[in-house]
N, C-alpha and C positions, 0 to 999 in steps of 0.2 A: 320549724317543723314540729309538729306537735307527736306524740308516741305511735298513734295508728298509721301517721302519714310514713312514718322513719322505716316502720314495720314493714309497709310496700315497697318502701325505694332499700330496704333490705334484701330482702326475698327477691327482686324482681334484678338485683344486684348479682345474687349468687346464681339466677335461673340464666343470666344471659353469656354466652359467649364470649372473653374475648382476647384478642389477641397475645395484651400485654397483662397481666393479673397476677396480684400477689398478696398475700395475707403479711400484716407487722404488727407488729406490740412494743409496748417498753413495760416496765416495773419497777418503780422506784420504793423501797420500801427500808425501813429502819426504824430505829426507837429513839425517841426524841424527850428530851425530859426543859419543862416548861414553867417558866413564875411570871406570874400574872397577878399583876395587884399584890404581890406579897404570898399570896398562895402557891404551891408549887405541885406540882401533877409529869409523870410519866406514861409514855402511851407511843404505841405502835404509831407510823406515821406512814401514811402512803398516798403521796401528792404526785397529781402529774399521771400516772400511769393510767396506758392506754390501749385498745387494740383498734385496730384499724383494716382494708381492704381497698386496696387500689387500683385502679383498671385503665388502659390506655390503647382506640382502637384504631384505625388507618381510618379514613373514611376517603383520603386522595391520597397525592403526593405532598402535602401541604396543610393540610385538614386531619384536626383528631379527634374523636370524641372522647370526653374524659370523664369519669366518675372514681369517686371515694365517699368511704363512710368511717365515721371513727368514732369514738365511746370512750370517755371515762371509766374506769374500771378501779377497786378499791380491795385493795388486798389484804390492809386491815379489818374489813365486813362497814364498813361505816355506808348504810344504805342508801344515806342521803345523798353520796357523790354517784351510785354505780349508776351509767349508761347516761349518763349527763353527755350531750354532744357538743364534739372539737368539731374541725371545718369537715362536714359534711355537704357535699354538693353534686351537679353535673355539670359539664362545659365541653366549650370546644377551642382547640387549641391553633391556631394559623397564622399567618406569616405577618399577618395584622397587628398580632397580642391575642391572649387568650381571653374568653370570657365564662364565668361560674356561677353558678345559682343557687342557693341553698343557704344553712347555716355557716358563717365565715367569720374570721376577727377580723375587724376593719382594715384600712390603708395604717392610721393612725395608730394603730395597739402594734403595728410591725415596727416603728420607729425603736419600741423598748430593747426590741430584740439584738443589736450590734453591744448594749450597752448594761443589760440586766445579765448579770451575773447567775442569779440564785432563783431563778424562775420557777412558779410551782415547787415552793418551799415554801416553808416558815418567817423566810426571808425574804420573800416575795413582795418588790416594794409597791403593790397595787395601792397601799393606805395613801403611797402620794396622792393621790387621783382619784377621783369619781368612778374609779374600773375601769379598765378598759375591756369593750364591748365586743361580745360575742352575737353577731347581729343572727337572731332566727329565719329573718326571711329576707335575704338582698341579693343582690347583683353585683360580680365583680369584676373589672375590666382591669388588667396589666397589659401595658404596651411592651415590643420589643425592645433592649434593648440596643441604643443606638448613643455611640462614642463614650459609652458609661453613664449614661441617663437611661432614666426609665420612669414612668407614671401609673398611677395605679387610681382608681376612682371607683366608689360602689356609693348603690342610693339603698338605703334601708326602708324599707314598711314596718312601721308599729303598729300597735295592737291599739285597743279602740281607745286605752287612756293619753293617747300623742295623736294629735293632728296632723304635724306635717310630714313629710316623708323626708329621711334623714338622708344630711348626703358627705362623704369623706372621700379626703383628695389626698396627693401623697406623690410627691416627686425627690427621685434620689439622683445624685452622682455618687460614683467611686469607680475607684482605680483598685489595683493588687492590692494595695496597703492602707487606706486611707476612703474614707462617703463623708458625706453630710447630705441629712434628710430633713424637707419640710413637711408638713403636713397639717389640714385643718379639717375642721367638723363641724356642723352645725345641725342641732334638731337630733343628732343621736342619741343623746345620752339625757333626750330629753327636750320637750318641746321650747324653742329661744335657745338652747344651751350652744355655748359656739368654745371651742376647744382648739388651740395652737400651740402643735410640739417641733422641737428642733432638736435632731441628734446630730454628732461630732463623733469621730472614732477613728483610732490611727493604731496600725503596727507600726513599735517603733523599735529594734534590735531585741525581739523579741517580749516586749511588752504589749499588751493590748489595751489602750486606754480609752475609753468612754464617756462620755457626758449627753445628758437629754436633756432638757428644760421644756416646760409646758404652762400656757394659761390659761386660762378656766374663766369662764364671763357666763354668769347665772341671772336671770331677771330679778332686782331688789336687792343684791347679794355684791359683795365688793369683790373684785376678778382676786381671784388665787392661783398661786404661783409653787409652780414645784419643781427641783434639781436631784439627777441624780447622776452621781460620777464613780467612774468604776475602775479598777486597775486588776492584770491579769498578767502573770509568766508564768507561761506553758512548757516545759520539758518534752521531752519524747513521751511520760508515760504519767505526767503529774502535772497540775493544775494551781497555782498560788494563787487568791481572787481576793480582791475587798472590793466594800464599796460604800457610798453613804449618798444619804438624801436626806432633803429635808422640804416641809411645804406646808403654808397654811392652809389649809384645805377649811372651807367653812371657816375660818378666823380662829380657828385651832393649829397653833405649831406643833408638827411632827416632824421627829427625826428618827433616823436608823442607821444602824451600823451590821454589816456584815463581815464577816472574817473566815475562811475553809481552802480546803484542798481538796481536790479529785484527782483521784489514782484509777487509770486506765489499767487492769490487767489483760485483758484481751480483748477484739474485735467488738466481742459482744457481752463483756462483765466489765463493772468499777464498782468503785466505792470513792464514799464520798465524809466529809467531817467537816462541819462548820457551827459557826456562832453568831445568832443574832441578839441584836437589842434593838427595843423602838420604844419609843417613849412620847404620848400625848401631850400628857400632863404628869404634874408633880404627884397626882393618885393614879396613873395610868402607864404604869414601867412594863412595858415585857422584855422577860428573857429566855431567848431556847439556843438549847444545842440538843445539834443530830447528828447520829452515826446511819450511814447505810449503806447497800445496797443497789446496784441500777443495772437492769438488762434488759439488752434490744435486740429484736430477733426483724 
């Protein structure tokens, strides 16, 4: 969606009626001190933070119409992030699976999610990978779940530099404690580009462990291979996490390490402390630690 279209499905958002409606946000915000190539720099950091509008209307006993809108927001002034849009769309929801339209992250960019730790941070392990994509204008189909499966499938339209129309698929099980999710892509991230990730994830007496792995097949280009594994104990009110990856991406080795805690004080405040490194090459070291802040309303 481009700015003038977002602006009607805004407006046309807050003019309608409905049943179920509700405004949310988050804010994540702290001060992060960073060396980069040897250089070292402090600065306000605010990744992640969002507001959003959700709506949800009867249309049977079976049938729902659904609309949301959400926005990147930057609490540091950093102008280049503000009003950047998360999944933005309309749908409707029935006994079938749901379907959505709009701006979405793929089948494929959800596999990170059992398994990424440090998301929308400094630690954010996107350098394994080509990004994962926030498609502007697709289709998105989730099935019911049925005996702990479920399938998720959307077809992208690019813009006039891609030819084909991209398509990502996505099938999970899980149980209470324990998924594994496949997922592939082709033409998303790029016209020929074809993308295969596998996530792993188990609670295990209060651990939560993670692993993803992903392959990358580019025309000309030798396939690149990328892991990343994560460990997590949870308290009542407190968060223990690492995690590391590594992947040649283009025939450049990357690796990263993560290391923090999250402290829950209420409902809707925490704070957060962690430590990354990621290292390209032997000229290309970064390292940040960040203290903050996070509130959700």
């Amino acid at each position: 969606m481009n700015r003038r279209d977002s602006a009607i499905f805004v407006v046309a958002a807050l003019l309608t009626p409905m049943a179920e409606a509700f405004w949310y946000g988050y804010l994540d915000i702290g001060p992060r001190y960073s060396e980069v190539a040897g250089q070292s720099d402090t600065a306000m950091d605010s990744r992640g933070s969002f507001l959003g509008y959700s709506a949800r209307q009867a249309l049977s006993a079976e049938t729902h119409f659904l609309l949301q809108f959400e926005y990147e927001v930057d609490a540091d002034a950093d102008s280049d992030k503000d009003l950047l849009q998360n999944d933005t769309f309309l749908g409707l929801e029935t006994s079938l699976g749901t379907i959505r339209a709009g701006n979405l992250e793929t089948p494929l960019r959800h596999l990170a999610d059992p398994v990424d730790r440090f998301p929308d941070t400094a630690g954010d392990p996107s350098a394994l990978w080509n990004g994962d994509i926030q498609a502007s204008d697709s289709v998105y189909y989730q099935s019911p779940r049925w005996h702990g499966f479920r399938a998720e499938l959307a077809m992208v339209r690019h813009d006039a530099y891609n030819n084909r129309t991209g398509i990502s698929a996505a099938l999970w099980y899980e149980t209470d404690n324990a998924g594994i999710a496949l997922a592939s892509e082709e033409h998303v991230a790029g016209d020929d580009s074809r993308r295969h990730r596998l996530t792993l994830y188990r609670n295990l007496k209060g651990f939560e462990l993670g692993f993803t792995a992903e392959r990358e097949s580019l025309p000309g280009q030798k396939d690149s291979l990328a892991r990343l594994v994560s460990l997590a104990r949870t308290s009542q009110t407190q968060t223990f996490k690492v995690q590391y990856g590594k992947s040649d991406l283009g025939q450049i080795d990357t690796y990263l390490l993560s290391a923090g805690v999250d402290i829950q004080h209420s409902t809707h405040l925490g704070s957060y402390l962690f430590l990354h490194r990621q290292q390209q090459s032997r000229t290309d070291d970064r390292r940040h630690a960040e203290l903050g802040l996070r509130f959700s309303f």
